[in-house]
N, C-alpha and C positions, 0 to 999 in steps of 0.2 A: 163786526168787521172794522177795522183799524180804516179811518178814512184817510190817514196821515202816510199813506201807503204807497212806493211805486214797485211796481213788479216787474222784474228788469227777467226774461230769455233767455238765454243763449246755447249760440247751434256750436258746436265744438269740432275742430277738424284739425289736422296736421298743417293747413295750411293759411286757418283765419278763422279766429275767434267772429261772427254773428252775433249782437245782441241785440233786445228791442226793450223798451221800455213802455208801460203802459200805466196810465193814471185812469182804474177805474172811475174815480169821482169824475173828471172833466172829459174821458174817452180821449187826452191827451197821448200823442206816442210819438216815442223819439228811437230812431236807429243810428248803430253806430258799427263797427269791424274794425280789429286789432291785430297786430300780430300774436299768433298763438303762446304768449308766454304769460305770465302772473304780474310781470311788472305792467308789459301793455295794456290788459284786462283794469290791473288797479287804476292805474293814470286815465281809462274811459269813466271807470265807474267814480272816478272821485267829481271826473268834469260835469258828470251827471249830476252829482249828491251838490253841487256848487250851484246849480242849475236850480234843485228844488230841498232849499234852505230847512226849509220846516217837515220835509219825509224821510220819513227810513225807508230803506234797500231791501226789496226779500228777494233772492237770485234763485235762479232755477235753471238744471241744465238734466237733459235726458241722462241715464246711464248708457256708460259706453267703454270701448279699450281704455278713457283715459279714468276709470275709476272712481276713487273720492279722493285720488290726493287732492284735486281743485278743489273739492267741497274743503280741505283739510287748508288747503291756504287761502282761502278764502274768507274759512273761521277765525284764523290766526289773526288775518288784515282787519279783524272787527266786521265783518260782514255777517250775516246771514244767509244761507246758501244750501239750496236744497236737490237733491239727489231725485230722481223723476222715473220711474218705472217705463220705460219704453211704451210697453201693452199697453197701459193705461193712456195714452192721448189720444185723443177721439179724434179720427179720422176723415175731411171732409169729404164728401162722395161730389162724381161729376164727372163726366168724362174731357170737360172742359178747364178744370180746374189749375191752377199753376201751382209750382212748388217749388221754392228758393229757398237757401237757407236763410235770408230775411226774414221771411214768408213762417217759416217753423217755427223763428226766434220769437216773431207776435206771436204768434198761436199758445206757446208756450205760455207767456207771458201773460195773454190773456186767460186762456185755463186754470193758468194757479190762480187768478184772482181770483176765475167765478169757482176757485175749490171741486175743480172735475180730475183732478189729476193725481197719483199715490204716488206719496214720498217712503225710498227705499230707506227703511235704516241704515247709513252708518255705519263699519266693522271698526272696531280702533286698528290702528297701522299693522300689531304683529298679529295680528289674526286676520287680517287682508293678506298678508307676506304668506301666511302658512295656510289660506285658501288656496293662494296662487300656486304654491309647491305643490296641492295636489289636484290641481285641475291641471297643470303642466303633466302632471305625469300620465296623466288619463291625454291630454294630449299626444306623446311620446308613447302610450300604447297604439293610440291609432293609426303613427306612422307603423309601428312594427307590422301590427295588420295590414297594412298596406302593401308594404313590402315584401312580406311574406306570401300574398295572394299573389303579387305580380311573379314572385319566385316560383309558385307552381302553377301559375298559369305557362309562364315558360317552358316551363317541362312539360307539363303535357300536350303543348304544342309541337315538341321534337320527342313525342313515343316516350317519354321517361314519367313511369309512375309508381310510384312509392307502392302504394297500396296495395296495385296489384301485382306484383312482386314478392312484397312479404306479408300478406294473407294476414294485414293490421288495417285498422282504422285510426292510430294515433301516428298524429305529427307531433314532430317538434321534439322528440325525446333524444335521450343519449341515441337509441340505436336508429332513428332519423335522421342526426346528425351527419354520423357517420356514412349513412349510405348514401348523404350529399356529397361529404369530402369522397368517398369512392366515386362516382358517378360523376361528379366535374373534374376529375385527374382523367376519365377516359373520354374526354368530351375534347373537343380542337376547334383552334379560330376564335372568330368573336364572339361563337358560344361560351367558351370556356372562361373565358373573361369577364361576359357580364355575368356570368351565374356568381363567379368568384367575387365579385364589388359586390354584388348582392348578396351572398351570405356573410363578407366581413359587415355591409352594414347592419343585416340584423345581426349578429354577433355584436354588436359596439350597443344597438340600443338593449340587448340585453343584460349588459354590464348597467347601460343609464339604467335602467328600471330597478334591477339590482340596488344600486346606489341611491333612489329614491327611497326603494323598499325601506332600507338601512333609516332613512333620517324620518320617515314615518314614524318605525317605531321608539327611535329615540323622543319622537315629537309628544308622542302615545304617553311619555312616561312622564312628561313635566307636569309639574302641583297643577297648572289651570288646567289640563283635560285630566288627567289622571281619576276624576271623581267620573265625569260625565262618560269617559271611555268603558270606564267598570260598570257603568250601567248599561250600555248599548251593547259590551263586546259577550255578555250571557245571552245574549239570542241567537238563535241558531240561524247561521248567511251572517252573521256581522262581525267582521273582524276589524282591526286598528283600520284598515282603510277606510271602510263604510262607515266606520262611526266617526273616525276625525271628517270625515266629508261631510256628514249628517250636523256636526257639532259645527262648524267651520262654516258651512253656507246658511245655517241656521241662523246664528249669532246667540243674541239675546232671545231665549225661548219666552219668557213674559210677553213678549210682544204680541203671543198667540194668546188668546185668554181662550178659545177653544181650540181641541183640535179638528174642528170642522175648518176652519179658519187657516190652518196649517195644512191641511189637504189641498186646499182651493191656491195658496200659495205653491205648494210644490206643480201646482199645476195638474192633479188628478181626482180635482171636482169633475162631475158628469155632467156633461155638454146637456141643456135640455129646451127646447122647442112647443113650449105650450099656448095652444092659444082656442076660444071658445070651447072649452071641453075636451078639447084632444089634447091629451099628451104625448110628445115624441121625448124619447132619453135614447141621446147617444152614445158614442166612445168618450173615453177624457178629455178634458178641454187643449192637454198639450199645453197652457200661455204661464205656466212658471216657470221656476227652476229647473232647468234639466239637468246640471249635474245632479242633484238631489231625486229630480225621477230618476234616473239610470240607476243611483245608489240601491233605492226601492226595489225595484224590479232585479237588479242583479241578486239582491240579496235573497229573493221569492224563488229565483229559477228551479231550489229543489226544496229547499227549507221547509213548504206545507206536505211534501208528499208523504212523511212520515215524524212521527211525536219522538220517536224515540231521541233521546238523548247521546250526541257520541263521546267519546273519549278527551279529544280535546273541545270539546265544550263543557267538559266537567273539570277539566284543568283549568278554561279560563275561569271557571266560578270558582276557585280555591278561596278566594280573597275578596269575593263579592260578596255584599248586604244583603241579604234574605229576604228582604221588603224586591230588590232591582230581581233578584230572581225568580220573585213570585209573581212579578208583571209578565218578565220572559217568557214563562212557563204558560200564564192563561193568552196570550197570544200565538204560540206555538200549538197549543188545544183550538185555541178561534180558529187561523187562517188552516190547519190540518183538519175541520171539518168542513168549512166555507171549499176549501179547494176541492175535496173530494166529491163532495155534494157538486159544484160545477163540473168537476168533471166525466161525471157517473150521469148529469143532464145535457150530454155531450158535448160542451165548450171546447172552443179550442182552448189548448195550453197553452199559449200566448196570454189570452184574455184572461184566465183563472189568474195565472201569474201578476198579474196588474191588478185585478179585483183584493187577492190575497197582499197586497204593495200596497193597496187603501186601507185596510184595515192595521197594516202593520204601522202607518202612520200613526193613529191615536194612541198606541201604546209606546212608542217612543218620543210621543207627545207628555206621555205621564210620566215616563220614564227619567226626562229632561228636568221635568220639572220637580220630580222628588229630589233628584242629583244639586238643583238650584235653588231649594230653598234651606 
């Protein structure tokens, strides 16, 4: 450990920069608060660095909405500056306990020193930019979900129901549509009008998604993903979304040297409770990534129930390497008997699906990493 060291906090908010400064060696600490901008932040940390002549700066700030461009201008200004995993800060217990954003910025501060704390790699800027475009768009589907459930909660609050009508279970098709535009032309008042804003909006977000759709796949086709897309998009569940998702909040796959380590990160290492001889194993631990678990599990929903191979999964391997398809291939045999076997030992489909989402991690663990080297 660098003794020549201060470890400067800070709580980050819209409306005042928090920092604390801590000198391991003397248990010295200095606080200060800035306006939220880069200039103010610089003009505290210089008064700091004036303050203690002979140390270097190591900064640390939680992840949060405002990202890593701070960490990005702060590398720029000669700083050092580190990216802090939320999960990761130990939590004091008490029912007494106080909590300021001062209060965080020591803590912070202190933790990085005594090295309790995991620092988030870093994305470089355009693969931050083309993460955001597709967790926006998984956003923009939740509103349409929303919208659309309040749209038939409505109706079936005023006797109008699709289904039982026309002897269907599918919403949302051409011939749903239409029996919406029928059904609100014979509807009057302020019925007729909120149903009307409510299906121009989901109409409008279906264009947005559309037009996401669109620059996805253009994203799909540029030299940097184009190797690592070809390898994910031969497995059966993974198309341009799931695997720019996969590749995108991933980053730099080296960073895993196993894929146990890549499981634990996605957040579906198994919860476990051991202690004098008894062992409890629970559900997933939930505390990674979530877009990346969702990516998993969306992609499992049917992909183990059956090996065969379809049509357009032989169109996407036209132009795949034979090394990325013969990973696909013993993953698709793994999770298609691992799910059967759970679900022939009566699992719920839910839980098979997740179990088969573990397993499918290490193989596009392998997969990344044949694509990278």
């Amino acid at each position: 450990m660098n003794e020549n060291v201060i470890y400067v906090g800070l709580d980050v908010d819209d409306t005042q920069y928090h920092g604390a400064a801590f000198d391991q060696q003397t248990g010295e600490t200095i606080g200060f608060k800035c306006r939220p901008t880069l200039k103010g932040l610089v003009r505290q940390l210089e008064k700091l660095q004036s303050s203690f002549k002979d140390y270097h700066l190591i900064i640390c700030y939680e992840a949060s909405y405002i990202g890593f461009c701070l960490q990005r201008d702060l590398t720029e200004a000669g700083y050092r500056c580190d990216v802090i995993a939320p999960g990761s800060v130990p939590r004091k217990g008490g029912k007494k306990s106080v909590k300021t954003d001062r209060i965080d910025a020591l803590d912070l501060a202190q933790f990085h020193a005594k090295a309790l704390l995991t620092i988030v790699e870093p994305p470089d800027a355009t693969t931050e930019q083309d993460r955001d475009l597709l967790r926006s768009r998984q956003h923009t589907m939740q509103r349409l979900g929303d919208v659309r459930r309040h749209l038939q909660s409505l109706l079936r609050r005023h006797g109008l129901h699709y289904r039982s009508e026309n002897k269907t279970r599918t919403h949302w098709t051409k011939h749903h549509y239409c029996w919406l535009d029928r059904t609100i032309e014979e509807c009057d008042g302020s019925l007729k009008i909120n149903l009307q804003l409510l299906l121009q909006q989901i109409k409008a977000l279906d264009e947005v998604l559309a037009i996401y759709t669109q620059e996805i796949d253009a994203m799909a086709a540029r030299p940097e993903y184009r190797g690592p897309v070809s390898a994910l998009t031969c497995y059966k569940g993974i198309k341009n979304l799931f695997a720019l998702t996969i590749i995108t909040e991933i980053g730099d796959i080296k960073r895993f040297p196993h894929p146990r380590q890549l499981t634990a990160w996605v957040g579906m290492d198994i919860r476990e409770y051991s202690s004098g001889g008894n062992h409890h194993r629970f559900g997933i631990t939930r505390e990674g990534n979530r877009y990346l678990r969702t990516a998993f599990i969306e992609a499992n929903q049917r992909a183990y129930r059956s090996p065969v191979i379809s049509r357009d999964i032989k169109v996407r391997r036209r132009d795949t390497d034979a090394e990325y398809i013969a990973i696909a291939d013993r993953c698709l045999k793994r999770i298609n008997k691992k799910g059967h076997r759970l679900l022939d030992a009566g699992k719920h489909p839910n839980k098979v699906k997740v179990a088969c989402a573990r397993e499918m991690i290490g193989f596009v663990w392998e997969s990344l990493n044949q694509a990278a080297a």
